[in-house]
N, C-alpha and C positions, 0 to 999 in steps of 0.2 A: 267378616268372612265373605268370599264370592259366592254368593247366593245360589248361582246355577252348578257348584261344585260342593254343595252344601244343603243336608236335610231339613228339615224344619225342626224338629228336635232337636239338634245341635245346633242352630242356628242363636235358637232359644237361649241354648245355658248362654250365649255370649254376648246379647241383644245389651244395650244402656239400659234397656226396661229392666230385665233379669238383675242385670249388675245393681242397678237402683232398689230393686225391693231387698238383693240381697243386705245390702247395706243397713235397709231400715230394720230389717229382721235383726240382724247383730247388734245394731243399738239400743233397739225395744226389749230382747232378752237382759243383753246388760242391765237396762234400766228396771226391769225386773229381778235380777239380782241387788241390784242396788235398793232398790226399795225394800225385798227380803230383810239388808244387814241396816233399814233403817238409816243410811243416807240420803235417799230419797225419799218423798209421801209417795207413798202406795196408789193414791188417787193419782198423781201425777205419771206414775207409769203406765196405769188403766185407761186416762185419757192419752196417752201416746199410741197404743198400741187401736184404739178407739178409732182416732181421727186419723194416726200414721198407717194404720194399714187399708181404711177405707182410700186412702186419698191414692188419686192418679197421677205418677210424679210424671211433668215434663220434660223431655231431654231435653229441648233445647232452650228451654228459660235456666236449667238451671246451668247446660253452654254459656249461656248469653252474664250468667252472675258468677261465672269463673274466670270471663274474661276481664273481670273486674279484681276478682278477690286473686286470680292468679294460684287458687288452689281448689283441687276439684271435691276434697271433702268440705272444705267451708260451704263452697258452692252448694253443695246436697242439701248440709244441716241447714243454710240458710232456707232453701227452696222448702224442707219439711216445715221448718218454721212458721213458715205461710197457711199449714195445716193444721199443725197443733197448736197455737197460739200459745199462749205464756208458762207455758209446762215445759216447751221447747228446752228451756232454759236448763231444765235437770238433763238433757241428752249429751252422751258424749261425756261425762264429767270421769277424770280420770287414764282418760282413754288418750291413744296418741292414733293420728292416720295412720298407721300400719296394723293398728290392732282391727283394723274396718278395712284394708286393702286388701292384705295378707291373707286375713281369715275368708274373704270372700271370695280369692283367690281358690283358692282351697277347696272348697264348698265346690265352684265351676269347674274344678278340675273332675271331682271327685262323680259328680253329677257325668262327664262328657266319657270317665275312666267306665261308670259303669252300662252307658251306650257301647261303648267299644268290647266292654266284657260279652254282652249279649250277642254281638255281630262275632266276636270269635264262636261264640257257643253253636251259633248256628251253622259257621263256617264249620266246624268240626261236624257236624250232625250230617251234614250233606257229605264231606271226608269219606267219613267211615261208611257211610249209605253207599257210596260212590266205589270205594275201596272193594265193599265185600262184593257187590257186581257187577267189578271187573277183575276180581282175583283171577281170572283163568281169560281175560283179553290180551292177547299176545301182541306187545309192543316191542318198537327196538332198541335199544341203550343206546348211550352213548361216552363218548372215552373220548377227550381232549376236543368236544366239539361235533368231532364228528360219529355215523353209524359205527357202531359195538357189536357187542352181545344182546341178547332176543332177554327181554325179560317181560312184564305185564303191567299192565297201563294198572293192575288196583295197589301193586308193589312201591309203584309212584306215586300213590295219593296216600298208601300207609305211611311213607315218609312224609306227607305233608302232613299231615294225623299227627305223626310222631313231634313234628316239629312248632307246631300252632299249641299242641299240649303245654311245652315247653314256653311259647309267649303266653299264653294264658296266665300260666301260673308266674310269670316273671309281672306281667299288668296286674295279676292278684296282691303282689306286694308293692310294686310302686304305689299302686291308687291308695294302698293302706297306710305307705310312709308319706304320702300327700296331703293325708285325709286330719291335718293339725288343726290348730287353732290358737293362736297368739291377743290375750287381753291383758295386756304388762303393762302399757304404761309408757312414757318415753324412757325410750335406753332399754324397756327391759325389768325394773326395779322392780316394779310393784308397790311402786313408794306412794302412790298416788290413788290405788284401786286393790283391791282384796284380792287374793285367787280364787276363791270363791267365784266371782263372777266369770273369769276365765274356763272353770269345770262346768260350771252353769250354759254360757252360751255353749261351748264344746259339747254337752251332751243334746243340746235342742237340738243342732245344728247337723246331727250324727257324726261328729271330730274328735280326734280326743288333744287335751293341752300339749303346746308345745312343751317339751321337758326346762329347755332353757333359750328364751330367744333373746336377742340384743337391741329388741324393739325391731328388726323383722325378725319372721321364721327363716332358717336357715337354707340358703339356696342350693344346699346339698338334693335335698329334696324333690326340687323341681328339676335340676339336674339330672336322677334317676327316674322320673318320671316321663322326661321329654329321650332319654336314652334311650329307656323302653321302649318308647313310642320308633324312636328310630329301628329298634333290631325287629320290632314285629312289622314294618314297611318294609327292611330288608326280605324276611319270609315272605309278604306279600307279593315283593319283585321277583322272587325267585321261582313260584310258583307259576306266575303270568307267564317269565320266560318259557320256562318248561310246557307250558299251554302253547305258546306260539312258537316253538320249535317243532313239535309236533306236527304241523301245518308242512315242513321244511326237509329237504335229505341234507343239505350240507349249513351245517352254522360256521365250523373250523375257527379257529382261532389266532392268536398273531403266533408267528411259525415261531417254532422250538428251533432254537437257535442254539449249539454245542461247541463246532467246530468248522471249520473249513472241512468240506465232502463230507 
């Protein structure tokens, strides 16, 4: 992210640091599941979560062992390896890269969906504060661009009211259809790892399981989530123009074009 266009908070969900503990956190609950169903020693997941949550992963050592391995979860597990010593070896068992991509995917989404929820919340708060006084500030319309009819400047922010209401509750369900979690396996199967462990990290994680993935979560998903995001930028634009027209007596538009004379 461009830093000087970008909070520190959001900055956060998408930092390699973030991404990196998200990772260790999905592997450690699995490996806590797994030790549950007696695959794993129990001692061996307690030291994972011991030495892999203390430890400070480095980005770029573990850059520098993917440009070797050529793949960026090797790369990870390898670098944790360095911290948990020979327990390492129970991590990941069962699991495919997508089950550690996907799901942490997810997790950043759903973390950045409900920063975005809050800045609507407030966007609205100010609306309606805004709307009730100026219900009786006499503004002027406008019709194809240009001056109209006389209406009132809080008439204009009840419609933004009206229509942020509408993103709101459209962001309340994408972040909820985002908010999955895929521990399958390669493909998908399950042939290799319980679903037990899948409901397990899905509930630490606040996710719930994907119903059926094919070894990834389904891109439907992020598809109506980046949609979203597109129609409430549209309300966004719409709103600024409407501020910056304000400012203007003529905007006009390209001519209405009918007939000759």
């Amino acid at each position: 992210m461009i830093p000087r266009y970008s909070r520190p908070e959001m900055v956060a969900i998408w930092s390699p640091e973030t991404r990196f503990r998200i990772w260790f956190e999905i592997e450690a609950y699995a490996c806590d599941a797994l030790a549950e169903l007696g695959v794993i020693p129990k001692e061996a997941a307690k030291t994972i979560w011991e030495k892999g949550g203390a430890a400070k992963f480095d980005v770029e050592a573990i850059d520098e062992i993917e440009r070797v391995t050529k793949h960026d979860v090797i790369a990870f597990l390898t670098h944790l390896s360095e911290f948990v010593g020979p327990d390492a070896r129970f991590i990941h068992q069962g699991m495919t890269s997508s089950d550690v991509l996907d799901t942490c995917f997810a997790v950043q989404l759903t973390r950045a969906g409900d920063i975005l929820l809050a800045d609507i919340d407030g966007l609205l708060a100010a609306l309606k504060r805004r709307a009730f006084e100026h219900k009786d500030t006499v503004t002027i319309g406008r019709s194809h661009g240009i001056h109209a009819e006389p209406t009132t400047f809080g008439v204009k922010l009840a419609q933004a009211y009206a229509e942020f209401s509408r993103c709101r509750e459209r962001l309340v369900h994408a972040r909820e259809d985002i908010a999955t979690c895929a521990i399958s396996g390669a493909v998908g199967t399950f042939a290799n790892i319980d679903p037990y462990v899948e409901e397990h990290v899905a509930k630490k994680l606040g996710l719930k399981p994907e119903p059926v993935s094919t070894q990834v979560i389904p891109r439907d998903r992020h598809a109506m989530f980046f949609a979203t995001l597109a129609v409430i930028a549209s309300s966004i634009e719409r709103l600024a123009t409407e501020i910056r027209h304000l400012q203007r007596t003529e905007v006009l538009e390209a001519e209405e074009y009918f007939s000759p004379g």
